[in-house]
Each structure stands twice: as structure tokens, then as C-alpha cells.
Jmol script that loads the backbone (N, CA, C; Angstrom):
load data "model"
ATOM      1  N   UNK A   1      -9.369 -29.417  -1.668  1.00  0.00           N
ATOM      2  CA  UNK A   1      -8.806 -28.278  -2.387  1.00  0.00           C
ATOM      3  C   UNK A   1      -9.954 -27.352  -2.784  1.00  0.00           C
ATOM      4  N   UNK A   2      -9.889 -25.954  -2.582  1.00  0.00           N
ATOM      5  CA  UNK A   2     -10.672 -25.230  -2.794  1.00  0.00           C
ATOM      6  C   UNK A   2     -10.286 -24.166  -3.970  1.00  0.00           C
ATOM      7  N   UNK A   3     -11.040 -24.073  -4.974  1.00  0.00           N
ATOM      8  CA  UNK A   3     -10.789 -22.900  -6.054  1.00  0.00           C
ATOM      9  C   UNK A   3     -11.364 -21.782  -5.709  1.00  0.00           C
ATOM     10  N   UNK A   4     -10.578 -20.926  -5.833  1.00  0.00           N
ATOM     11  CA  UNK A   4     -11.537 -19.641  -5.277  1.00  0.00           C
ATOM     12  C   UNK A   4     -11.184 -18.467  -6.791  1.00  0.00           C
ATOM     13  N   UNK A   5     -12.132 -18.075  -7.309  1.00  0.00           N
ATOM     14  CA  UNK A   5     -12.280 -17.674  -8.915  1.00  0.00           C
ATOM     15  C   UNK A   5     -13.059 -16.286  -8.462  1.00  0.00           C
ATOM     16  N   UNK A   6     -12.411 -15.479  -9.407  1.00  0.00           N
ATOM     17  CA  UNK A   6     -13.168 -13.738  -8.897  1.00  0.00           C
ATOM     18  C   UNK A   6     -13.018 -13.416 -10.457  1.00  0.00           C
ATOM     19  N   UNK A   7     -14.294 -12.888 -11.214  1.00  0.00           N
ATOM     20  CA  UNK A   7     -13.953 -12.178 -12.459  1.00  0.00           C
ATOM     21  C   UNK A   7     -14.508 -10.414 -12.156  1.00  0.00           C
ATOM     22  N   UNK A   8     -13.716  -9.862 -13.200  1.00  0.00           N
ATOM     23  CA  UNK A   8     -14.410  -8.225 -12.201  1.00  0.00           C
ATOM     24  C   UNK A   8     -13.903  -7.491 -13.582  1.00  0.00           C
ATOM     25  N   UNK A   9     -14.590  -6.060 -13.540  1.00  0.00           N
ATOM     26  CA  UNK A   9     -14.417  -5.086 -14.186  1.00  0.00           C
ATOM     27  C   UNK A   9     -14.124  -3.954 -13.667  1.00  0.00           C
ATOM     28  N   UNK A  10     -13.312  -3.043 -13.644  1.00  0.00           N
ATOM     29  CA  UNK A  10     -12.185  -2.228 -13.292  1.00  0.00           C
ATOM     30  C   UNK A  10     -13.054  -0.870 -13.608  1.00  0.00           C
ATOM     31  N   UNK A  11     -13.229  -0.241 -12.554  1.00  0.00           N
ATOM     32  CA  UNK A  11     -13.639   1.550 -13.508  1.00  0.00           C
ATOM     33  C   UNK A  11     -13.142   2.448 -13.997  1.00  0.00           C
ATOM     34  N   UNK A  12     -11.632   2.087 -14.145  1.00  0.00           N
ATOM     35  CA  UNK A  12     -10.379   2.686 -14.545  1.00  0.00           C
ATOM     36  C   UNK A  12     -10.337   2.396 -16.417  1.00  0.00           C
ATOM     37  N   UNK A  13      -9.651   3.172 -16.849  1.00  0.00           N
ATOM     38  CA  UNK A  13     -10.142   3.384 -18.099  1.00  0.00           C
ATOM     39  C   UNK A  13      -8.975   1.902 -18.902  1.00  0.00           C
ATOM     40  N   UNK A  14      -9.274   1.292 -19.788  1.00  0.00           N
ATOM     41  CA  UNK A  14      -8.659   0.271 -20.287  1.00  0.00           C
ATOM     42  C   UNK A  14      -6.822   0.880 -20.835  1.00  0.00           C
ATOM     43  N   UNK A  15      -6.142  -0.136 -20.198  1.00  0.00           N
ATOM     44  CA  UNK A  15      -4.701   0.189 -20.342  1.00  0.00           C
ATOM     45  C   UNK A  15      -4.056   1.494 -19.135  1.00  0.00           C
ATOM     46  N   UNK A  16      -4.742   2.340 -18.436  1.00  0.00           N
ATOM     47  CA  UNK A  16      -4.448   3.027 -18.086  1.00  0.00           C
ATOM     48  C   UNK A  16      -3.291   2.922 -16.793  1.00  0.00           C
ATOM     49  N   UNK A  17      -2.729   3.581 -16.150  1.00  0.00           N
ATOM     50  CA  UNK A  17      -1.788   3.843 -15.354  1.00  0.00           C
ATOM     51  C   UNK A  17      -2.443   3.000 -14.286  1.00  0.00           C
ATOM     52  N   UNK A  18      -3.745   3.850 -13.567  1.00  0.00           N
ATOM     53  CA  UNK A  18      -4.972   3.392 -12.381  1.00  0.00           C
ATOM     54  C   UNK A  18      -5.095   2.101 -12.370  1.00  0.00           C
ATOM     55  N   UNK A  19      -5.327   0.957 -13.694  1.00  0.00           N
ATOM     56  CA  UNK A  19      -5.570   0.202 -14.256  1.00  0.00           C
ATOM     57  C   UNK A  19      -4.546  -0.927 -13.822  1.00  0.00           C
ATOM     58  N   UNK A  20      -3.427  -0.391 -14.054  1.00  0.00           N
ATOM     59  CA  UNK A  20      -2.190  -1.202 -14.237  1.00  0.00           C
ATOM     60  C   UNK A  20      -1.875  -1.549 -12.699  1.00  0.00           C
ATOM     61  N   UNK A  21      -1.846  -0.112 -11.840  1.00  0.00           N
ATOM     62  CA  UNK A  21      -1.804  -0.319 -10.529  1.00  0.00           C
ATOM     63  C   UNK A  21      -2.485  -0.949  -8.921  1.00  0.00           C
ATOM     64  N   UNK A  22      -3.784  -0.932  -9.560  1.00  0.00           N
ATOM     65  CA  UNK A  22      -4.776  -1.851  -9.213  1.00  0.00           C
ATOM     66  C   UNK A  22      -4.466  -3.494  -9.334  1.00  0.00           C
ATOM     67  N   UNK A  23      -3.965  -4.155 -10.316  1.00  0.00           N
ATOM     68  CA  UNK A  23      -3.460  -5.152 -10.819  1.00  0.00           C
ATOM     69  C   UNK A  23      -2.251  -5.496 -10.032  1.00  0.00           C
ATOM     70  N   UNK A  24      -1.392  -4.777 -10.112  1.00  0.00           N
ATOM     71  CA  UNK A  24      -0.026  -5.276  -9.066  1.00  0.00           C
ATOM     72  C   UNK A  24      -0.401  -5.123  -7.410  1.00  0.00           C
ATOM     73  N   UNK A  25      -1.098  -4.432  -6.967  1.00  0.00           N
ATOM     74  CA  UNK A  25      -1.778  -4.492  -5.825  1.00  0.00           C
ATOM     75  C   UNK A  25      -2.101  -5.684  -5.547  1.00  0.00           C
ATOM     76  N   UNK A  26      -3.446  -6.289  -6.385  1.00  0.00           N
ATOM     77  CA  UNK A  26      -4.154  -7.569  -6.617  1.00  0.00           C
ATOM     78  C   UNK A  26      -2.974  -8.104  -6.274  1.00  0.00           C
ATOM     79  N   UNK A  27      -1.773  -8.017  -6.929  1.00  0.00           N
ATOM     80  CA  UNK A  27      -0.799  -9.389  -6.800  1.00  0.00           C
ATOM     81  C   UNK A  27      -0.490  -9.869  -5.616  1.00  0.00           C
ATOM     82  N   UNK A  28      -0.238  -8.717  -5.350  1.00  0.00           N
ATOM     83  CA  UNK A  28       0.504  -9.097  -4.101  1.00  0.00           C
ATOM     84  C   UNK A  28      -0.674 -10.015  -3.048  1.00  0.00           C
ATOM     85  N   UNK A  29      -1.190 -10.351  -3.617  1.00  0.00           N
ATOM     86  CA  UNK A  29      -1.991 -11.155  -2.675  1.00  0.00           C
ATOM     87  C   UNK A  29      -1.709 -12.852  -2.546  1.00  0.00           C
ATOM     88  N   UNK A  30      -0.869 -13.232  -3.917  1.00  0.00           N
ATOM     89  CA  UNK A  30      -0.455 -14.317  -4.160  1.00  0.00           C
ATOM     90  C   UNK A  30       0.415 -14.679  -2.757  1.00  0.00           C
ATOM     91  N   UNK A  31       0.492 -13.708  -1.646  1.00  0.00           N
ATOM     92  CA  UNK A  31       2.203 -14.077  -1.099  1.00  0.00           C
ATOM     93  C   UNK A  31       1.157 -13.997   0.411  1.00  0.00           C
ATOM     94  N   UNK A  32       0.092 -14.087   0.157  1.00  0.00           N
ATOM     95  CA  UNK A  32      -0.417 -13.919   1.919  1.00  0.00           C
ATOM     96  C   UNK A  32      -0.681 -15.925   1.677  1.00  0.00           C
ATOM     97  N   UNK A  33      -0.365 -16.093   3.421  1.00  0.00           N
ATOM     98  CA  UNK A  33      -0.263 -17.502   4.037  1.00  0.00           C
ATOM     99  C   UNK A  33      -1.357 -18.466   3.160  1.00  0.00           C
ATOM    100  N   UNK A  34      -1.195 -19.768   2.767  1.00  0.00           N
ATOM    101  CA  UNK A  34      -2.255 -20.469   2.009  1.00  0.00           C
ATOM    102  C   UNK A  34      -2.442 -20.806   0.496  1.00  0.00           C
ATOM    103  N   UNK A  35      -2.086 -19.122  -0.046  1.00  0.00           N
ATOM    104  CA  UNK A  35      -2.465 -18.957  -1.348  1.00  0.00           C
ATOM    105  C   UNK A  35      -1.398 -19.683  -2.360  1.00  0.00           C
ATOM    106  N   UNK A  36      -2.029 -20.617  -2.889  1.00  0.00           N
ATOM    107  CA  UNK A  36      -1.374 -21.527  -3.881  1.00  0.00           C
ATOM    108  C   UNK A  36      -1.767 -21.215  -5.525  1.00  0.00           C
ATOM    109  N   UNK A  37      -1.199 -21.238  -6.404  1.00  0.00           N
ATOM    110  CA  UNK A  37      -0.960 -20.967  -8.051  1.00  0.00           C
ATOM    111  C   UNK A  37      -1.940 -19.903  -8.559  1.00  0.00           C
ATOM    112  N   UNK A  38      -1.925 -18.949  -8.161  1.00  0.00           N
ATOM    113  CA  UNK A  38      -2.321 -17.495  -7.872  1.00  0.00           C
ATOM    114  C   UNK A  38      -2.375 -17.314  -9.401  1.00  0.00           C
ATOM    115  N   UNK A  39      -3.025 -16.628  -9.967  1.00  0.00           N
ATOM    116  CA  UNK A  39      -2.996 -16.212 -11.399  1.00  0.00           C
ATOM    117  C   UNK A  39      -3.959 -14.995 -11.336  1.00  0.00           C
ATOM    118  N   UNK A  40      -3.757 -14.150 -12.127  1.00  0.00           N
ATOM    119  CA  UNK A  40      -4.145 -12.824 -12.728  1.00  0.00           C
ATOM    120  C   UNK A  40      -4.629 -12.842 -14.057  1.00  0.00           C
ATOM    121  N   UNK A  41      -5.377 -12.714 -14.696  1.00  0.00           N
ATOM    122  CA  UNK A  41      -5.711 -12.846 -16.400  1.00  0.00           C
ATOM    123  C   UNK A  41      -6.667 -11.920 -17.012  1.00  0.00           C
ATOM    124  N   UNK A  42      -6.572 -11.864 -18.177  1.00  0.00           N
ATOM    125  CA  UNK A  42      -7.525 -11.033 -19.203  1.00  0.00           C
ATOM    126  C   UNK A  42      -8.457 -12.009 -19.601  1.00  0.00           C
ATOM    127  N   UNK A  43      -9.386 -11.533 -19.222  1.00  0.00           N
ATOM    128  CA  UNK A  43     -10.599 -12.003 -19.923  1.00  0.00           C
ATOM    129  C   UNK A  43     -10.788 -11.648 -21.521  1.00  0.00           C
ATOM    130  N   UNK A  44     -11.397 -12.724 -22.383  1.00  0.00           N
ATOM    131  CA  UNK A  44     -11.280 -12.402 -23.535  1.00  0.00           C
ATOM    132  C   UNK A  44     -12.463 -12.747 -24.526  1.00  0.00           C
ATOM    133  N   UNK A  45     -13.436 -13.140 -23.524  1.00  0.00           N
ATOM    134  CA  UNK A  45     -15.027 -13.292 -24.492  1.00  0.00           C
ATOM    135  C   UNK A  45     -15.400 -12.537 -24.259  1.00  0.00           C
ATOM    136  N   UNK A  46     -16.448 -12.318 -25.711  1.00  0.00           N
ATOM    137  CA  UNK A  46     -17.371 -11.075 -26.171  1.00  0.00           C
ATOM    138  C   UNK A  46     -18.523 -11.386 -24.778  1.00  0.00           C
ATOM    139  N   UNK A  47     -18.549 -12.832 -25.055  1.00  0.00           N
ATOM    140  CA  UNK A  47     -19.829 -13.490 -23.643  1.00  0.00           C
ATOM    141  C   UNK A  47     -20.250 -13.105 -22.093  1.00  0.00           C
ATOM    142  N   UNK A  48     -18.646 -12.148 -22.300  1.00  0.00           N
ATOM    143  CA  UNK A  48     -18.804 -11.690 -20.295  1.00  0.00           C
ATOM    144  C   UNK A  48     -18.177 -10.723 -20.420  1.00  0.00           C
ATOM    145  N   UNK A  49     -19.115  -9.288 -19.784  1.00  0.00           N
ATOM    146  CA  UNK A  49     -18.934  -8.141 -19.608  1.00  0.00           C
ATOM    147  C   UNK A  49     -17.434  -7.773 -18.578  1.00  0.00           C
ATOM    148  N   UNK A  50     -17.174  -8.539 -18.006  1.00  0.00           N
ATOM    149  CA  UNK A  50     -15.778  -8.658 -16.743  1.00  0.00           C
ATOM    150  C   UNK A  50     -14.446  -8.551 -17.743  1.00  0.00           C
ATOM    151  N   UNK A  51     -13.746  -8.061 -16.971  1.00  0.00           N
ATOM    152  CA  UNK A  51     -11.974  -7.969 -17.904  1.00  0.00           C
ATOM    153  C   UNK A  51     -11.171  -8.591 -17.649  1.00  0.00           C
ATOM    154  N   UNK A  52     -11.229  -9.058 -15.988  1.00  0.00           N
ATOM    155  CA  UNK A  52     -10.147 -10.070 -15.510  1.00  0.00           C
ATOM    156  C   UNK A  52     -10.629 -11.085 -14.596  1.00  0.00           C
ATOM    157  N   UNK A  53      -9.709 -11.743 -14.548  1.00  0.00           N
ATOM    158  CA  UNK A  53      -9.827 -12.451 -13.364  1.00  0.00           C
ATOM    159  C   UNK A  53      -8.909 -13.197 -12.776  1.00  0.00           C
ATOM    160  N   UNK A  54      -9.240 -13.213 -11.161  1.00  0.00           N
ATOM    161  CA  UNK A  54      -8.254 -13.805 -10.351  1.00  0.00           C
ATOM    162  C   UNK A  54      -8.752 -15.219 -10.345  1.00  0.00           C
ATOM    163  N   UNK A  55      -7.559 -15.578 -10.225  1.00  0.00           N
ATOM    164  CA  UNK A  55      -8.084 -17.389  -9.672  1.00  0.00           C
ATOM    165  C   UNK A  55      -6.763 -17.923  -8.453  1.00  0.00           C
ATOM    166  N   UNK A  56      -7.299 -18.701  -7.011  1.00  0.00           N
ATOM    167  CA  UNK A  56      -5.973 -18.834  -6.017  1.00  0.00           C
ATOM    168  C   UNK A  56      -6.650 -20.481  -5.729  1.00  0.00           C
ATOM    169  N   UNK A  57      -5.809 -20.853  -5.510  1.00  0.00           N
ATOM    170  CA  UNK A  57      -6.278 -22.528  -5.004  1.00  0.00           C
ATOM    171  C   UNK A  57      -5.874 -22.420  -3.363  1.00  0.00           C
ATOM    172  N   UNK A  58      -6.366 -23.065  -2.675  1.00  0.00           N
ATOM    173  CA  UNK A  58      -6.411 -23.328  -1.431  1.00  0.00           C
ATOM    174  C   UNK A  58      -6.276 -25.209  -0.349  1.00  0.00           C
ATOM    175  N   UNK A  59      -5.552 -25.222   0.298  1.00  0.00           N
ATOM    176  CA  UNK A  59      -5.779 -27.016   0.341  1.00  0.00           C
ATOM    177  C   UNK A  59      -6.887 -27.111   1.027  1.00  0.00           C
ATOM    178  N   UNK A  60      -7.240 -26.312   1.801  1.00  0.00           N
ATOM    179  CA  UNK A  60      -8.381 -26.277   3.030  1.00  0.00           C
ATOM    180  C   UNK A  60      -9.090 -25.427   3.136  1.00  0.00           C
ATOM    181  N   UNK A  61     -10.394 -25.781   3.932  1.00  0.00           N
ATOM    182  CA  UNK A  61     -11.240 -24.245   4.267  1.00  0.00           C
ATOM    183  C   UNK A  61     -10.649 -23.482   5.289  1.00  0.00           C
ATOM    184  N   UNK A  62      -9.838 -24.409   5.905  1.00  0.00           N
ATOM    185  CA  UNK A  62      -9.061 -23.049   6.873  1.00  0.00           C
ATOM    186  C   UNK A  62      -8.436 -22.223   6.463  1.00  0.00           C
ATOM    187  N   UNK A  63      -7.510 -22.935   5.340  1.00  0.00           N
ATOM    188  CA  UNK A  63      -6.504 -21.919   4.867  1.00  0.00           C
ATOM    189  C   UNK A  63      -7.092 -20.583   4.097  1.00  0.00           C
ATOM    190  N   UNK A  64      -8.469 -20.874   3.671  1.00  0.00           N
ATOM    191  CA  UNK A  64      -9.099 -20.544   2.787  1.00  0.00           C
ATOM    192  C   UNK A  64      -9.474 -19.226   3.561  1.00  0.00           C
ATOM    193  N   UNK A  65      -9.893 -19.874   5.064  1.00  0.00           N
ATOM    194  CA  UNK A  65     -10.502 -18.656   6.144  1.00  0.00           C
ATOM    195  C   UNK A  65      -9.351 -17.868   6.679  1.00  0.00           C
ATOM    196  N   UNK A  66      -8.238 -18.437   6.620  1.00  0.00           N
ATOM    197  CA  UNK A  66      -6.962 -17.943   6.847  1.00  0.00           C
ATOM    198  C   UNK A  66      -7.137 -16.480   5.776  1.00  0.00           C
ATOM    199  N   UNK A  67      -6.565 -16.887   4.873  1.00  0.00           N
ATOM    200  CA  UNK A  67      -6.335 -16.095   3.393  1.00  0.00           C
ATOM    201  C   UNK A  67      -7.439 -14.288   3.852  1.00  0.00           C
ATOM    202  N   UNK A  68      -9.066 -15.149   3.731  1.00  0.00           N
ATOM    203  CA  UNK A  68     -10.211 -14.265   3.537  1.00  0.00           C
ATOM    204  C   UNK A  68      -9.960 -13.173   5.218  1.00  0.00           C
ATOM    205  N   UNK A  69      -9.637 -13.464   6.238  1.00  0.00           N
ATOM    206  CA  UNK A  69      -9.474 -12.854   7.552  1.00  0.00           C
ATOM    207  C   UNK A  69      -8.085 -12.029   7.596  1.00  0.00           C
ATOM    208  N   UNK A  70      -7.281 -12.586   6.684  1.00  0.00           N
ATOM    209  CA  UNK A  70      -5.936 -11.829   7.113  1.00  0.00           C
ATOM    210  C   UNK A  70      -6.314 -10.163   6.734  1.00  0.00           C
ATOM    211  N   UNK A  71      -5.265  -9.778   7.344  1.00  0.00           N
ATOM    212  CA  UNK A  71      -4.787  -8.084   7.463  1.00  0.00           C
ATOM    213  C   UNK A  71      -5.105  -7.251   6.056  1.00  0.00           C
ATOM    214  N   UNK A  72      -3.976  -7.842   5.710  1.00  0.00           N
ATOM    215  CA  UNK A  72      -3.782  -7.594   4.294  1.00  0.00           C
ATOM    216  C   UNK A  72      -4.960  -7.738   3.268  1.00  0.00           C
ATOM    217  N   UNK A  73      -5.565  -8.716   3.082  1.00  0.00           N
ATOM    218  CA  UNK A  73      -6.590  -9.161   2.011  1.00  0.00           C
ATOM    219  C   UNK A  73      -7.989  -8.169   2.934  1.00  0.00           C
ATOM    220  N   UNK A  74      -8.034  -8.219   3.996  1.00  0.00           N
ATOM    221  CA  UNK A  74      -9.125  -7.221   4.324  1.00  0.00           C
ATOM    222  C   UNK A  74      -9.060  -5.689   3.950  1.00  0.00           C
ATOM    223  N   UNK A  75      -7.528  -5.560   4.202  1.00  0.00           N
ATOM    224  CA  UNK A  75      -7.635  -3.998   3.658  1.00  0.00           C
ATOM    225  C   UNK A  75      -7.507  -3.573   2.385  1.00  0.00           C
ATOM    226  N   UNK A  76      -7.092  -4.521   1.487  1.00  0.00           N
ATOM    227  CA  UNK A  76      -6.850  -4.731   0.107  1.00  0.00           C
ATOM    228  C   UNK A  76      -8.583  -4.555  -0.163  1.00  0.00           C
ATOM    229  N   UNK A  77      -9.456  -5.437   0.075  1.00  0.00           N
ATOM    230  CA  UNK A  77     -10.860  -4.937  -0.195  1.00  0.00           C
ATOM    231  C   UNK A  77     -11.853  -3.995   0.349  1.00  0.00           C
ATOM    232  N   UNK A  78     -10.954  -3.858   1.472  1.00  0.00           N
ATOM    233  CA  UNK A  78     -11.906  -2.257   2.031  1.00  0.00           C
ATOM    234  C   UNK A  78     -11.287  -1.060   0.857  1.00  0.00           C
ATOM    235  N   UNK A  79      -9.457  -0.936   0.951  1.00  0.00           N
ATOM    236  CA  UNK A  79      -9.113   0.505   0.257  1.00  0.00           C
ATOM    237  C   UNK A  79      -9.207   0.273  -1.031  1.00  0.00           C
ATOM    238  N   UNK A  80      -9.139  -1.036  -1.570  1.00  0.00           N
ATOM    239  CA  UNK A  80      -8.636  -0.638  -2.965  1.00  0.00           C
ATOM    240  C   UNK A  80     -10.395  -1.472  -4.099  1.00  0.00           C
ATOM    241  N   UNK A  81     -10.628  -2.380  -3.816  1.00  0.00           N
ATOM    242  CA  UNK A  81     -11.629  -3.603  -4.247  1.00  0.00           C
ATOM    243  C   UNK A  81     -12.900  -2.373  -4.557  1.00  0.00           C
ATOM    244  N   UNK A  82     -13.395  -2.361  -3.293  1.00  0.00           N
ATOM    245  CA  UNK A  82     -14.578  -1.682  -3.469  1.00  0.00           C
ATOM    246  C   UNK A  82     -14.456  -0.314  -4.020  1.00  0.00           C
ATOM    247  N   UNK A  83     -13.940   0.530  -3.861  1.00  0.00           N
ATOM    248  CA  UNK A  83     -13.402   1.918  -4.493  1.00  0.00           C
ATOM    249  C   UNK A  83     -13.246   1.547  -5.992  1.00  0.00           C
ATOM    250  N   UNK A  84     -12.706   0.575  -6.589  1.00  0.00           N
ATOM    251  CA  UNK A  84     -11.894   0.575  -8.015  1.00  0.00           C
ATOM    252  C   UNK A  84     -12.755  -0.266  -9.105  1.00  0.00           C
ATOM    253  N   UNK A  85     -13.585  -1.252  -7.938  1.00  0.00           N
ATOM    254  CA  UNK A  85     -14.400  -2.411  -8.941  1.00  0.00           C
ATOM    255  C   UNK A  85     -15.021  -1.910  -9.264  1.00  0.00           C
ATOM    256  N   UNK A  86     -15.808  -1.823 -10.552  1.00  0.00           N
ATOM    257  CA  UNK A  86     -16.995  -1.475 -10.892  1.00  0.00           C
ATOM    258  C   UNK A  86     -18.469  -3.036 -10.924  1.00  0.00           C
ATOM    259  N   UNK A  87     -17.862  -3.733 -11.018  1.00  0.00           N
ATOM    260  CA  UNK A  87     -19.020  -5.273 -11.022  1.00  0.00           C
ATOM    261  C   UNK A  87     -17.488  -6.721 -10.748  1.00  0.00           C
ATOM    262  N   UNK A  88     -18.268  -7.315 -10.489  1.00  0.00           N
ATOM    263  CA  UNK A  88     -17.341  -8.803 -10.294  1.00  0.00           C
ATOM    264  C   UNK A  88     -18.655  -9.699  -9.765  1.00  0.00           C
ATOM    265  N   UNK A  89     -18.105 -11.089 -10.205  1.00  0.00           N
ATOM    266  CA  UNK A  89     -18.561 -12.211  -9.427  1.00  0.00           C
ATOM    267  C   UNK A  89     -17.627 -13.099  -8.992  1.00  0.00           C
ATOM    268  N   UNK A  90     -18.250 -13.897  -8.186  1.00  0.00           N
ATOM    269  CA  UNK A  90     -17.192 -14.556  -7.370  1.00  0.00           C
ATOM    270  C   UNK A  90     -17.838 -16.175  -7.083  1.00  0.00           C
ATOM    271  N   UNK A  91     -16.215 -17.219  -7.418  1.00  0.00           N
ATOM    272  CA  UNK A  91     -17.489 -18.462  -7.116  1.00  0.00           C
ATOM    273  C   UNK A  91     -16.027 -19.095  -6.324  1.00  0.00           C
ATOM    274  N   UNK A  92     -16.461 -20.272  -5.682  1.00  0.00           N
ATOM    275  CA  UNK A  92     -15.522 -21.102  -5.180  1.00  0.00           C
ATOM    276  C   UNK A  92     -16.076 -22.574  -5.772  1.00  0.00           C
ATOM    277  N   UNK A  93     -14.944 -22.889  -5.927  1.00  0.00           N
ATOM    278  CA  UNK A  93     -15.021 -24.767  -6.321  1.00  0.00           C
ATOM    279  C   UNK A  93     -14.423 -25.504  -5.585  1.00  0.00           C
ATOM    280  N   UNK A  94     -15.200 -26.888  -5.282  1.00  0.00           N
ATOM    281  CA  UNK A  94     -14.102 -28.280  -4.601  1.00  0.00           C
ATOM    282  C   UNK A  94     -14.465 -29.133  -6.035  1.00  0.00           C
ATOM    283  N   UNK A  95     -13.340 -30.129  -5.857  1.00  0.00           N
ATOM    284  CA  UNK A  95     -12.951 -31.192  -6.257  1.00  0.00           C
ATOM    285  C   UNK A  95     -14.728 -32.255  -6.044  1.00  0.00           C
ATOM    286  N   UNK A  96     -15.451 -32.576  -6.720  1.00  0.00           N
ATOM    287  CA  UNK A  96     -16.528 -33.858  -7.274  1.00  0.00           C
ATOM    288  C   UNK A  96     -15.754 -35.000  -6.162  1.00  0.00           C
ATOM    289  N   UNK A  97     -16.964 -35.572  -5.098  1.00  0.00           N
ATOM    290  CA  UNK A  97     -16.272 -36.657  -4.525  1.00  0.00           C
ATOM    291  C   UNK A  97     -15.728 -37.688  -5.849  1.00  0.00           C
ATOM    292  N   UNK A  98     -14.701 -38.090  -4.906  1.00  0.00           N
ATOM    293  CA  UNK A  98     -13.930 -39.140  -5.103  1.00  0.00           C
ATOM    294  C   UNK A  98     -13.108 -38.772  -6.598  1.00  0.00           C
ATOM    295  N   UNK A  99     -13.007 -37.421  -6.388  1.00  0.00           N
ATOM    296  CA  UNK A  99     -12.030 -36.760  -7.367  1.00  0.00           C
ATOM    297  C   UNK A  99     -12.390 -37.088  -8.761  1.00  0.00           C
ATOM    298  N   UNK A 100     -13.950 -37.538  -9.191  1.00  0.00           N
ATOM    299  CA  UNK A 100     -14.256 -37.086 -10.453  1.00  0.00           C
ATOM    300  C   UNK A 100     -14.357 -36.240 -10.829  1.00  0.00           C
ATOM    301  N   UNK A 101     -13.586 -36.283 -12.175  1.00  0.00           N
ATOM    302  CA  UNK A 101     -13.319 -35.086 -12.778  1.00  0.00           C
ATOM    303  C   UNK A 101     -12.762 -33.527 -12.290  1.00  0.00           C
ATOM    304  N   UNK A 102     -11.611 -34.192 -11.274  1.00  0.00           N
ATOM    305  CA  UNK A 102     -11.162 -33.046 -10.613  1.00  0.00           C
ATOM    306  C   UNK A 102     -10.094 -32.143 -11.553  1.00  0.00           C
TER     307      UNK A 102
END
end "model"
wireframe off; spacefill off
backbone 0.3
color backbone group
């Protein structure tokens, strides 16, 4: 199982219309092939400059390569990602062999 975790900051002004629409965009990403318990969130520590973040689980690296190659998620970060982000990081997680502390 693969976690795939994105936190990012938006250059759109907080609450705004731009803001809001960027976000339901993002969503729709929950529905491309693979993507399992998809979540969207507000970030809420003083500790990290980022506002949101995505988080999608994956069972495999294929699906994972599936997800990152499709149509959709490529053009989602060519038109909308790079144009709108202002900073993000990005990490992926597996499961600790033998499922410690998974």
C-alpha cells in the first residue's frame, strides 16, 4: 500500500471563489482508476506555511503509476497545479516491513 501525501499553498486569496474552484477540480481526482480514500483538508498549524492537503492511498506501485500517467491527473497538473500552486511538498509512504506500525 502506498500513501501518496501532497501539502501545498494556493496563490489565490484565502476563501476566495479561485480558491474554492481549484479545490473541486483537485477532487475530482478521487474518481481516476486506483485512487483509494482520497481526502482533501485544511491544514491547521502555525508550524507549516502550506493550507492543504491531499492525501490518496494506492494498493500498488502500478496503480500508483497508473493514477500519476493518466490523462486526466497529467492535465490537471500541467493546466491547473502549476499555474495556481504557489509552494507544496510531496512525500509517499509504504507500510514498515512486516506491517509494523502500519
Amino acid at each position: 500500500m502506498i500513501e501518496h501525501t501532497v501539502t501545498f499553498r494556493l496563490k489565490h486569496e484565502p476563501g476566495s471563489a479561485e480558491e474554492q474552484d481549484f479545490l473541486m477540480a483537485a477532487a475530482t481526482l478521487a474518481y481516476l482508476p486506483g485512487v483509494l480514500d482520497f481526502g482533501i483538508r485544511r491544514q491547521t498549524s502555525a508550524k507549516n506555511p502550506h493550507t492543504f492537503g491531499i492525501t490518496m492511498r494506492f494498493e500498488t506501485q502500478a496503480a500508483y503509476d497508473i493514477y500519476t500517467n493518466h490523462p486526466d491527473h497529467v492535465a490537471f497538473v500541467q493546466e491547473r497545479w502549476l499555474a495556481e500552486v504557489a509552494d507544496f511538498m510531496e512525500a509517499d509512504f509504504e507500510a514498515l516491513p512486516g506491517g509494523l506500525l502500519s
